[in-house]
Structures are given as C-alpha cells and as structure tokens.
C-alpha positions in Angstrom: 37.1 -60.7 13.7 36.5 -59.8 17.2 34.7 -62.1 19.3 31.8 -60.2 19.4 29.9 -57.6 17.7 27.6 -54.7 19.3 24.4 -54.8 17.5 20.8 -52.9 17.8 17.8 -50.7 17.3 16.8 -47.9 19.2 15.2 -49.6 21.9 17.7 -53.0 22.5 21.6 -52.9 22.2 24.1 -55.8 22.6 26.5 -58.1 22.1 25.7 -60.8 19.4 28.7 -63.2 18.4 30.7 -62.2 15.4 30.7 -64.2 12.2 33.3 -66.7 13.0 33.3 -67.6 8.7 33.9 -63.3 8.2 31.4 -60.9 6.9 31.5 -60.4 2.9 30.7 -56.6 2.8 29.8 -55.2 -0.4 29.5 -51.5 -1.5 26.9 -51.9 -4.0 26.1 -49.1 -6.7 23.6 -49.0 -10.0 25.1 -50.6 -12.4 24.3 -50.9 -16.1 26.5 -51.7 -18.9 25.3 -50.8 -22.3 26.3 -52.5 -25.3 27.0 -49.8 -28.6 26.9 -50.5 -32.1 30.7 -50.7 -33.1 31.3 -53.3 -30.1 32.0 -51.3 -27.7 30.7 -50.9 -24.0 29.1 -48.0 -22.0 29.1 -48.2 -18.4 26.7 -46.5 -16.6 27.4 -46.7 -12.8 25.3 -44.9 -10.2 28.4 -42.7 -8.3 26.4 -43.6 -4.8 26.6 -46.9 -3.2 24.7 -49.0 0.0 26.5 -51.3 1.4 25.0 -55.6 1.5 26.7 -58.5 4.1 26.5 -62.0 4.5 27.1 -63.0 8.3 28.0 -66.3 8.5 28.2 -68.2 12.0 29.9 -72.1 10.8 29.1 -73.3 14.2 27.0 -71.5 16.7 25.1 -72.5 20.1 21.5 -71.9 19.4 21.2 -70.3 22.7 24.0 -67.7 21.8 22.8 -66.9 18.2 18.9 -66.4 19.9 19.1 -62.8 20.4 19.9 -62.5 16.6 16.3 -64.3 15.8 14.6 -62.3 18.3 15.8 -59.0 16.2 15.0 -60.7 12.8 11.2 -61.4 14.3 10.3 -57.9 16.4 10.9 -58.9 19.7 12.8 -56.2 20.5 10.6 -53.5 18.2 11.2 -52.5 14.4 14.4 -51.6 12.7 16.5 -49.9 11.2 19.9 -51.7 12.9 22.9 -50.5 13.8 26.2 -52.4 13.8 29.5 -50.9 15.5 31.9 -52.1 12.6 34.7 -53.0 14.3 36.9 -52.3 11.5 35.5 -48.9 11.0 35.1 -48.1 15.0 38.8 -46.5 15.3 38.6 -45.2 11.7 35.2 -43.3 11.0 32.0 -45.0 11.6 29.9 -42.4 9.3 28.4 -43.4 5.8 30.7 -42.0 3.1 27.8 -38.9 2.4 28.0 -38.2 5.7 31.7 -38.0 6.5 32.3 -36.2 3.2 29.2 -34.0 2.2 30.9 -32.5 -1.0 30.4 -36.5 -3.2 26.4 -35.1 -2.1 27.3 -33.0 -5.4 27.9 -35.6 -7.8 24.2 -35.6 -8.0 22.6 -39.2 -6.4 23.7 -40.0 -3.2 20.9 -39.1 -0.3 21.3 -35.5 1.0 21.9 -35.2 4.7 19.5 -32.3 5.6 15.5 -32.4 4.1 15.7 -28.8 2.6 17.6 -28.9 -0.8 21.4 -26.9 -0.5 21.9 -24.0 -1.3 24.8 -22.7 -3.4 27.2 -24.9 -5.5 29.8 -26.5 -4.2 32.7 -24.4 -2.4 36.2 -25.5 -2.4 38.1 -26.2 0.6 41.8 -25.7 1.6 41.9 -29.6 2.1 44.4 -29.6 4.6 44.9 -32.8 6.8 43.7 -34.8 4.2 40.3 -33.1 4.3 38.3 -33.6 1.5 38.7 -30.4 -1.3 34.5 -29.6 -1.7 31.8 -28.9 0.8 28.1 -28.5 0.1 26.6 -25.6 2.1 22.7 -26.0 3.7 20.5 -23.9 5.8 19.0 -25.1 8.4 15.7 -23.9 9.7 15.4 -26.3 12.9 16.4 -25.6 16.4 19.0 -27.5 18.1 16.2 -28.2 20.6 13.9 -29.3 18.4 12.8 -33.1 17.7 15.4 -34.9 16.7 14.8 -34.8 12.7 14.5 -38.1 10.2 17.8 -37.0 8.6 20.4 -38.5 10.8 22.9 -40.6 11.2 22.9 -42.8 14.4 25.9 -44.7 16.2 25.4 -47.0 19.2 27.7 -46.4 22.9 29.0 -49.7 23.1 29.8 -50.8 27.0 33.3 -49.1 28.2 33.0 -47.1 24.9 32.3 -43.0 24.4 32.0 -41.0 20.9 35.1 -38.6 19.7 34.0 -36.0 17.0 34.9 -33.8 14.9 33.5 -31.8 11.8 35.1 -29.1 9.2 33.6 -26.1 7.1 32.3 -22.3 8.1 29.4 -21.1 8.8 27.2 -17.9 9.0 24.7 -16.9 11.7 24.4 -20.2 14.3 24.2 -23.3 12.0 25.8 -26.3 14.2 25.9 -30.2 13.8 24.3 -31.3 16.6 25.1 -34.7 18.2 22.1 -35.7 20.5 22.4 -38.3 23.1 19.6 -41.0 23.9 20.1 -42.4 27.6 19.1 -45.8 29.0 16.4 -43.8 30.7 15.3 -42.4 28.0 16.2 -38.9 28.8 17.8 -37.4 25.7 21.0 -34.5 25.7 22.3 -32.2 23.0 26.2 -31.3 22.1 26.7 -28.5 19.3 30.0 -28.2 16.9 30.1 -25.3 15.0 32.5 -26.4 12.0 36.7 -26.4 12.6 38.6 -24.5 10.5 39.6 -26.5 7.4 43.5 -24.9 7.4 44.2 -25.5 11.1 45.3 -28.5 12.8 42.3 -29.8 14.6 41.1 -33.0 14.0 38.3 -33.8 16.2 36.7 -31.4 18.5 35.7 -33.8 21.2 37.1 -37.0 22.3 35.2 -37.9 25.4 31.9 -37.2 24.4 29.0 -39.3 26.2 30.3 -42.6 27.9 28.2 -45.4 28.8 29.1 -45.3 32.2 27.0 -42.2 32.3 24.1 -44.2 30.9 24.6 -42.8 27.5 23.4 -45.3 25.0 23.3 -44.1 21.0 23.6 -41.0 19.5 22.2 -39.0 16.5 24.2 -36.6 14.2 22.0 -34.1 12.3 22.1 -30.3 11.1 20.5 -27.5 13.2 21.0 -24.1 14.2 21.0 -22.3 17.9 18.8 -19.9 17.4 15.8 -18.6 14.6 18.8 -16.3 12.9 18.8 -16.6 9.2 22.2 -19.4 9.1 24.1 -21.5 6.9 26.4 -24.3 7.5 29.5 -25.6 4.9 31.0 -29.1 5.7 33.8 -30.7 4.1 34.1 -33.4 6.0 32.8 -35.3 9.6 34.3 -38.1 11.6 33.3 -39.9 14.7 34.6 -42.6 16.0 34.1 -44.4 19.3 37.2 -45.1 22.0 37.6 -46.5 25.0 36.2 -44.7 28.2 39.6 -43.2 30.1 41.5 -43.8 26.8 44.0 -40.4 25.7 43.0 -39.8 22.2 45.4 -37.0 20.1 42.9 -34.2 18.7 45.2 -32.6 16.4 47.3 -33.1 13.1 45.4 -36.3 12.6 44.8 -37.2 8.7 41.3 -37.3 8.0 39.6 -41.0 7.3 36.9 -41.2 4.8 33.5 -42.7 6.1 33.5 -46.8 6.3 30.4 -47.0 8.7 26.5 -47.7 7.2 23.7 -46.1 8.1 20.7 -48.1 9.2 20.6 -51.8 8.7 17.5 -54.1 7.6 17.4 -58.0 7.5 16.8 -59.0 3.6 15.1 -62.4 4.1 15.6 -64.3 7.1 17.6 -67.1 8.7 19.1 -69.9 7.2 19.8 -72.7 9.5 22.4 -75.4 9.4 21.2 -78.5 11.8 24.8 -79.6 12.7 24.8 -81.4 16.0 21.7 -82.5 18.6 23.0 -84.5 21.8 21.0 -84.6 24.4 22.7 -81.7 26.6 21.2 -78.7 25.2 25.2 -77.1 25.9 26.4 -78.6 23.1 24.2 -78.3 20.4 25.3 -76.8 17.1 23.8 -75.0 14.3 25.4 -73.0 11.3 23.6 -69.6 10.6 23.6 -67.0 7.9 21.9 -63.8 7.5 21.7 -60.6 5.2 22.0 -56.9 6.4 21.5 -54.5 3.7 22.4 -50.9 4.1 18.9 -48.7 3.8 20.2 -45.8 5.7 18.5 -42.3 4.4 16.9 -44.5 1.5 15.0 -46.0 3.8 
C-alpha cells in the first residue's frame, strides 16, 4: 500500500501512515442461511452491503500513529470519517448505491435522496459500460440550499482535485450538485445536469476544486436550480480524484462501478502492541490495530 493514507472528518484532514500489514476490507451483507426439511439449504442474503476493515500497523512510532488516537478520542470533533481509498482513488471513490442508483431498486440498500422515488425503474441504453437501470427522484431543494443529510462526501487530498461525471435525463432543472467546503470555511456549488447515456462522455469535469485553491472536501447530493416542478434519472456517477495539472481523457472511458465507502466510524478502539521502549523516545515501537466500519447513509 502507499505510504500513507488521507484520513478525516469534516473539520481535520491528513495524512496518517498506511497499514504496513494491509487492510482486510470486507463487503458485508445480511446473511442467513435456513436449514429446510428434506436437507436442503435456503440462503437468505440482504442484496446491500457496508463495508468493515482491520488496519493493522506491525510496527509504528507512537508519535506517527498519535493523530490516529486523537481521531478515535474527539480531539479533532465527532465522526463520520472519510478515507481516500487509494485503490479506489483512480477508479471510483463512490459507495456502490451511489455510483449505480438503479441496485437502489432491488429494494434494501439506503436511497440517496430523503423523498421516496418516483416511478419504477427505467432502462438505459448502457453504453460505455454504464449500468442498464436508473431510479428517477424529484427533488424539492434548491441547489442553494443547506447542504442536505443525504450525501456522499470525498476529501481533496494535498496536490489532488475531483473529476466527475454522472449519466441519466432529466425534466425541468433537477442537477447533482457537488458542493465544496474550503479551509476557510466558505462553501461553493457546481451543478451537472445528467450526460447522455448513448454518447461518449465519461466525466463532465476533470479539474474540479483543487487544494491549491483551498478547496478541502466535497459533498454530492440531488437538487434542482430553481422551484420548477423536476425530476432527475441516474444510471450511474463516478468521481474520482487526480492529480492537480494532470490531463485526464473525458470521453470513451468504460464506466467503473463504485469501490469507495461512505462515512466511516471506529468499532471499539485501539489495540496496542508494546514492542520496543529505549530510552530515545525516536525509536520506540508499538504495533496497532483498529476497526472502521462503513455507516454511511445508515448512520
């Protein structure tokens, strides 16, 4: 894994040092298997999933794991947590609900908008890869508005900027709105109305709020422009952060299903492993592990 790992809440992000033993990630669904009466087995599986890790740390300065235990114990304010997967930062760092709306259908994972949809689900030409079902909702807040409780938020890592890019149709002036938190708190709003599913566009933006500019973490909810009566149909999302100055092709680019999480809690807290106590406070050791479970719009 890389060296380090861009971890946070809304108030603190940084660097903490990546698990140097891995992290075991596990998508991690209902599961129940029934036993029948001629032998047989029924297995009744929830279709959504939250995803649990283990971090491990073998050998850690205590000094360069402290910012971990400050997060665990509130220093830095409340969770949720976000964690820029590096293995999902180049792919698509959405939940899988969120970067294909149309599984939403299959009846249990979390919506993405408070109001319930409206409509079944609508087929979609699919090309590019792009998933074959949307799920249509109708948004009653204002781009300007609050940022709402249904979202999905990414950190800006340093030298880092968002690329985005969502599919469907709409009517009237429904929009995914991607809202921008800055170090000074000021906040800054970017609409997408949805690409067309059967062209070759893959993401609509690619150099969308750098951290040079003081840009920080952003949020990705549903909204409209304006109070006209709207609905929005989305097949499928990505984002995706890239390097600030990097060229990044926006078209004829398959579509990646969502490997990101949504918010992140600590389950439990740290366990310890006293390896090595000279005198030199440099050199001391200690093994860690801790658990981040997935609580995202279940939270």
């Amino acid at each position: 894994m890389a060296s380090t790992i861009y971890f946070g809440n809304r108030q603190k992000q940084t660097y903490i040092p990546a698990p140097d033993v891995g992290m075991a990630w596990s998508n991690v669904k209902r599961s129940n298997l029934i036993a029948l009466e001629g032998g047989g087995v029924y297995v009744d599986d929830s279709k959504a999933s939250h995803r649990e890790g283990v971090a491990e740390w073998s050998t850690q300065n205590p000094a360069s794991f402290r910012v971990v235990k400050e997060f665990l114990d509130g220093v830095w304010g409340p969770g949720p947590f976000y964690w820029v997967d590096p293995f999902a930062a180049d792919t698509n760092l959405l939940s899988p609900a969120w970067a294909t709306p149309g599984i939403i259908a299959d009846g249990d994972w979390p919506e993405i908008y408070t109001a319930p949809r409206v409509g079944a689900p609508t087929a979609s030409p699919g090309l590019l890869g792009l998933p074959t079902r949307t799920v249509t909702y109708a948004p009653t807040n204002l781009s300007t508005d609050a940022t709402p409780a249904r979202r999905f938020t990414i950190l800006i890592p340093p030298g880092y900027q968002l690329a985005f890019g969502c599919h469907g149709w709409r009517t009237g002036s429904a929009v995914v709105a991607v809202r921008s938190t800055m170090a000074n708190g000021t906040q800054s709003t970017t609409t997408f109305a949805p690409a067309d599913t059967t062209g070759a566009l893959s993401l609509q933006a690619t150099n969308l709020f750098p951290y040079s500019a003081g840009h920080r973490l952003v949020d990705i909810f549903l909204a409209r422009t304006d109070a006209t009566s709207s609905t929005i149909s989305l097949a499928a999302m990505r984002a995706i952060v890239v390097p600030e100055g990097a060229t990044i092709v926006a078209d004829n680019q398959p579509f990646v299903s969502g490997e990101g999480a949504g918010g992140l809690r600590f389950a439990g807290g740290i366990t310890e492993t006293l390896k090595y106590a000279p005198r030199d406070p440099a050199l001391r050791s200690k093994g860690f592990s801790v658990k981040l479970v997935e609580i995202g719009d279940w939270g």
